[in-house]
N, C-alpha and C positions, 0 to 999 in steps of 0.2 A: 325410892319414892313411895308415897304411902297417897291412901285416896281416903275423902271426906264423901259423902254422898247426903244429899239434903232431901229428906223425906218426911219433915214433921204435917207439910200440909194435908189436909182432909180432902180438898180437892172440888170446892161446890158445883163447876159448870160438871163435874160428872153428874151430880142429882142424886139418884137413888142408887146408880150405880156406888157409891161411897155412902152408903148408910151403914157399912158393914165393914168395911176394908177402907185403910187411907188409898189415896190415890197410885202411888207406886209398886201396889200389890195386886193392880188390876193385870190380867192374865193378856199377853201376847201370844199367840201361838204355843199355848198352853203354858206357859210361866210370865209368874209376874216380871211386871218392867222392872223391876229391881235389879232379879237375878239376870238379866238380860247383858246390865248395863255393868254387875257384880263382873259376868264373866268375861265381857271384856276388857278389863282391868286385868282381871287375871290373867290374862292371854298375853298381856303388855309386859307383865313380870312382876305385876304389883299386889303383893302379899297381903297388907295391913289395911285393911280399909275399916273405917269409921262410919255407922250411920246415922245421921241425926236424925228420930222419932219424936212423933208429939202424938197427933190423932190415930189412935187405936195401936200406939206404941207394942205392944202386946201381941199384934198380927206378927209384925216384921221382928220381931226379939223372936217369936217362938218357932218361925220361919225360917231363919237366917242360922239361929242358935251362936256356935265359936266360930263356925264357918270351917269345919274340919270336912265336911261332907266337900265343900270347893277345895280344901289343901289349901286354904287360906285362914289367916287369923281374924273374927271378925267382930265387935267391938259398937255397940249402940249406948248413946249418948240422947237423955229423953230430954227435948224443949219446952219448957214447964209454958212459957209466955210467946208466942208467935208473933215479936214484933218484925222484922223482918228480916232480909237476906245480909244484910249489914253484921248482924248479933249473930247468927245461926252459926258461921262457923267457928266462932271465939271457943265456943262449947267443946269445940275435938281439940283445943291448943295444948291441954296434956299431953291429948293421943300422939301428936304431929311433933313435940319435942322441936327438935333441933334440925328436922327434914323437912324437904321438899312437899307439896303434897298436893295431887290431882282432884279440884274443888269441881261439883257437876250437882245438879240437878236432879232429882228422883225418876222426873218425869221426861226426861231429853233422851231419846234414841239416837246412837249414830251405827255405824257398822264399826266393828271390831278396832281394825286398821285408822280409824281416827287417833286415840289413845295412841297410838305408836307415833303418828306426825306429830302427837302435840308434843313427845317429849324429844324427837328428834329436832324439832323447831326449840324447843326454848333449849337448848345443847349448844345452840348455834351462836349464843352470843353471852353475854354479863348480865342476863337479866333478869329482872325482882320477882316477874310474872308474864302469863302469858294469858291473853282473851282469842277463843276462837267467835268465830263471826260467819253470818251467812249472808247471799244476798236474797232480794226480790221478798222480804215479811216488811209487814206494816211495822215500822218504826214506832209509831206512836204507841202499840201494845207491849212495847220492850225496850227497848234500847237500843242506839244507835251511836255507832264509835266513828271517830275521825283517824287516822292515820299517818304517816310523812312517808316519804319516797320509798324508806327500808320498810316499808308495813309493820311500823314499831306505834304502839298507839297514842296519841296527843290529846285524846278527851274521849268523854263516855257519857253523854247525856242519857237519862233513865227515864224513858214516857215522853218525850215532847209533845207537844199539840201541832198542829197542821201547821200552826202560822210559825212557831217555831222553825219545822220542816221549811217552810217557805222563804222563815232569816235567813238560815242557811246558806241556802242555794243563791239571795239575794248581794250576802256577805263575802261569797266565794270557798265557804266552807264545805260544801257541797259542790262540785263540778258536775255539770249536763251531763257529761258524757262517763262519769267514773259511776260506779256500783253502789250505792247508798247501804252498809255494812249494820245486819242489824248482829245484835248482842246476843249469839249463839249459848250462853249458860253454861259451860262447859269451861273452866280454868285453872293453871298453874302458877301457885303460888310458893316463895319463900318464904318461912315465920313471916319475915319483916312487917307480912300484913296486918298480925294480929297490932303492929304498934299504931295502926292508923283504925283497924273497926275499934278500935278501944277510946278513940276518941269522936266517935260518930255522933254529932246532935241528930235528932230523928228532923227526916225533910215534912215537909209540907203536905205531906199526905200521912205523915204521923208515923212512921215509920223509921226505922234504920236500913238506911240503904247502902248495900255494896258498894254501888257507882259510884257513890261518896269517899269511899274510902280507896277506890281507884285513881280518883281523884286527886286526892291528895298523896298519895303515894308518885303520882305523877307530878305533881309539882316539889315536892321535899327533891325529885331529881332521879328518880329509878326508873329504870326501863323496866317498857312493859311488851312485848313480842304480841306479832297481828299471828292467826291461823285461819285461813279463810275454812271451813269445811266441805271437802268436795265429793261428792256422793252422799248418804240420805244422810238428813237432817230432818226428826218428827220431835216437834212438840206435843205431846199425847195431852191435850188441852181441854176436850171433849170429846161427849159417846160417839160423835161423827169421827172424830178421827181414830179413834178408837176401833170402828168397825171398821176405816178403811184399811187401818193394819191389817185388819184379820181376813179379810177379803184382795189382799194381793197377794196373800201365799209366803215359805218362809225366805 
C-alpha cells in the first residue's frame, strides 16, 4: 500500500501564522504536522508516500527531500490550481499505478495505531474504499456519512446546513439515539477512484468535491468500508487548536 498526503492548502484561519509556511509544516511538539503524520505511515509498513504541494511547495520539497532520512521513498507532486479535494488526488495517479493507496489530509492528526485499523478493517472485506469517521463535530463544517447495519457506507453529504441536519433526522436518516458520523479526512482507496474524480462537475460552491466522487462510486455499486476513529482525532484547523496541542504535552 502506498500513501497520498494532501498538503497544497496555505491554511487562512492560521493568519499570520502561514505567511511563511503552508499550513502542514506548522511545528507540533517540535515537528511539523507533516512529519508526524509522514511517520506514522511509516510505522504501518508504508514505504511510498506522495505529497500534494501547492502554497510554498518549496518549504515541504526541501523539508521532506527523497525521504531517505525516514527509510522511506518520498515523492511531491506541486497543485498548480486549488480547485478542490475532488482533483487533488488525480495528481499522485501515476504515483499510485496499480495500488492500494492511504488518501489523508495534511492537516488531520490521529495517533499512530489508527493507520493500522484502517488497513486491517478494509482487509476485511471486497471493498473499493474505506472513510474513517468520528463522532460529536459539527456536521455542517464537514461532512456527514450515513452507514447500514455492517458500517459499510450508503452516502456522504459534504457541508449540509442545519435544516438539512434536521431532514435528516425528520426522514429517518439520522436516528435520535445513533452517533451522527462526521467525515473524519483520513481514507482507502483502490485506483478505481481516479475513474469517478475524473468525471467530477464542480458543486455549488465551485469546487470539485471528493464526496462527489464517493458518491458515485457508491452508486455504480462498490463498497465502501465505515472506521469509526477511536482515540485522538485533531483537525489542526486553527492557532487555538494549535496551541492546545502544544500545551497537553507529547
Amino acid at each position: 500500500m502506498k500513501a497520498v498526503i494532501l498538503a497544497a492548502g496555505k491554511g487562512t484561519r492560521m493568519r499570520e501564522l502561514t505567511s511563511e509556511l503552508p499550513k502542514p509544516m506548522l511545528k507540533v511538539h517540535g515537528k511539523p504536522i507533516l512529519e508526524h503524520i509522514l511517520e506514522g505511515l511509516i510505522g504501518t509498513g508504508i514505504g511510498e508516500v506522495c505529497i500534494i504541494t501547492g502554497y510554498r511547495a518549496d518549504v515541504v520539497e526541501n523539508y521532506f527531500q527523497t525521504g531517505a532520512r525516514w527509510n522511506a521513498a518520498i515523492s511531491c507532486v506541486r497543485q498548480a490550481v486549488q480547485d478542490g479535494t475532488g482533483k487533488a488526488p488525480e495528481l499522485a495517479k501515476q504515483f499510485v499505478g496499480s495500488d492500494t493507496f492511504l488518501l489523508t489530509y495534511g492537516d488531520i492528526l490521529v495517533r499512530p495505531e489508527t493507520y493500522q485499523q484502517m488497513v486491517t478493517r478494509f482487509g476485511e472485506g471486497p471493498f473499493s474504499g474505506l472513510v474513517t469517521v468520528t463522532p460529536g463535530q459539527d456536521v455542517t463544517k464537514g461532512g456527514i456519512n450515513f452507514f447500514d447495519e455492517e458500517f459499510c457506507l450508503r452516502r456522504v453529504v459534504e457541508k449540509p446546513t442545519p435544516a438539512q441536519v434536521d431532514d435528516f433526522r425528520k426522514t429517518g436518516w439520522l436516528g435520535s439515539d445513533k452517533p451522527v458520523w462526521y467525515n473524519a479526512g483520513i481514507y482507502i482507496f483502490r485506483p478505481a477512484l481516479f475513474e469517478f474524480t475524473a468525471r467530477l462537475q464542480k458543486s455549488p460552491r465551485g469546487e470539485y468535491e471528493l464526496p462527489d466522487a464517493i458518491n458515485a462510486m457508491l452508486s455504480a455499486g462498490h463498497r465502501i468500508a465505515g472506521l469509526e476513529i477511536k482515540g485522538r482525532w485533531v483537525d489542526v484547523r486553527d492557532p487555538e487548536v494549535l496551541a492546545q496541542l502544544e500545551s497537553r504535552g507529547s
